[in-house]
Residue, then its C-alpha position, 0 to 999 in steps of 0.5 A: x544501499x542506496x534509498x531516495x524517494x521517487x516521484x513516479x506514475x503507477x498505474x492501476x491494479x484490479x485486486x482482490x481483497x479482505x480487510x482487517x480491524x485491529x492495531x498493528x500486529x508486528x511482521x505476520x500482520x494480515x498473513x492469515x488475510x493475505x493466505x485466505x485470498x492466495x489459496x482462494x486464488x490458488x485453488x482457482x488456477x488465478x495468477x497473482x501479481x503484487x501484492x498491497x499492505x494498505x492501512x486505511x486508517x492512519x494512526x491518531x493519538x487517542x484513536x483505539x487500535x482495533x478501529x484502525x481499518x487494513x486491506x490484504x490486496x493480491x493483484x489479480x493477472x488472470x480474468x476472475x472466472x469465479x465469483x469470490x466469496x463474500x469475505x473476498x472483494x474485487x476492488x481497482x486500485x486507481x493509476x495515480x502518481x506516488x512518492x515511492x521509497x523501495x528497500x531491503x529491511x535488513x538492510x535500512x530500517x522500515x521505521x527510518x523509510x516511514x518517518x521519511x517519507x512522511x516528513x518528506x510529504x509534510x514539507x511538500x504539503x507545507x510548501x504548496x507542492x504535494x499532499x497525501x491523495x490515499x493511504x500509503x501502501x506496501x508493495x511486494x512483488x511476490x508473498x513475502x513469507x514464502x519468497x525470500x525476494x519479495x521480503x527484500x525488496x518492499x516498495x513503500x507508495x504514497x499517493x499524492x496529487x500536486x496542490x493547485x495554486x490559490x486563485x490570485x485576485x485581480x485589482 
């Protein structure tokens, strides 16, 4: 398996959403977040699209873990015809540019695709080119405890923007 990391255009996504507070959990983190909004849906005849892992805050030494922040996000491919309960928000993931790794992790290790593409982007930032515009995210293309596929094909998204040149003097 081949992994590299690809500048590509990803457009904008209407979600719906349900945050968490806590430090990372392991494998089923935000399945029960995840499974509130996919029955909500569901029981809404709403049809799904991709599903986004977002981690709003990054981790910082010295940062307590249950005040790390996380959004559960299922797109939504239908009009939303029900208004969502309040534990539920509609939110619109912007269209933006991304640095996007996508892997199987039985086959390549997510820790290796993180610190990667983090080295990668402080590079990119250090050179003037790139830096970070969001949170990174992960996208799944269907759920990923009960679709085999979905947990097969993770597609890691860091949105950045170019880093505009400083203004050169004129003598």
């Amino acid at each position: 398996m081949v992994v590299d990391i690809v500048l590509k255009r990803e457009s904008s996504h209407k979600v719906l959403s349900k945050s968490y507070r806590g430090g990372y959990t392991g494998d089923n983190m935000l399945r029960p977040e995840f499974e509130y909004v996919s029955n909500w849906m569901g029981s809404n005849r709403m049809r799904p699209g991709k599903w986004f892992r977002i981690e709003l805050d990054k981790y910082e030494i010295g940062m307590p873990s249950s005040d790390r922040r996380w959004w559960a996000c299922i797109e939504i491919k239908t009009k939303l015809l029900t208004k969502p309960p309040t534990e539920i928000e509609l939110k619109t993931l912007p269209a933006t540019q991304v640095a996007s790794v996508t892997f199987d992790p039985a086959e390549f290790s997510d820790r290796l695709v993180y610190h990667g593409l983090e080295c990668w982007l402080e590079w990119r930032t250090k050179f003037g080119e790139y830096e970070e515009a969001a949170p990174a995210r992960e996208v799944y293309l269907a759920n990923p405890w009960t679709n085999k596929n979905a947990k097969k094909h993770i597609e890691l998204q860091v949105p950045i923007r170019k880093i505009s040149a400083p203004k050169r003097s004129r003598r």
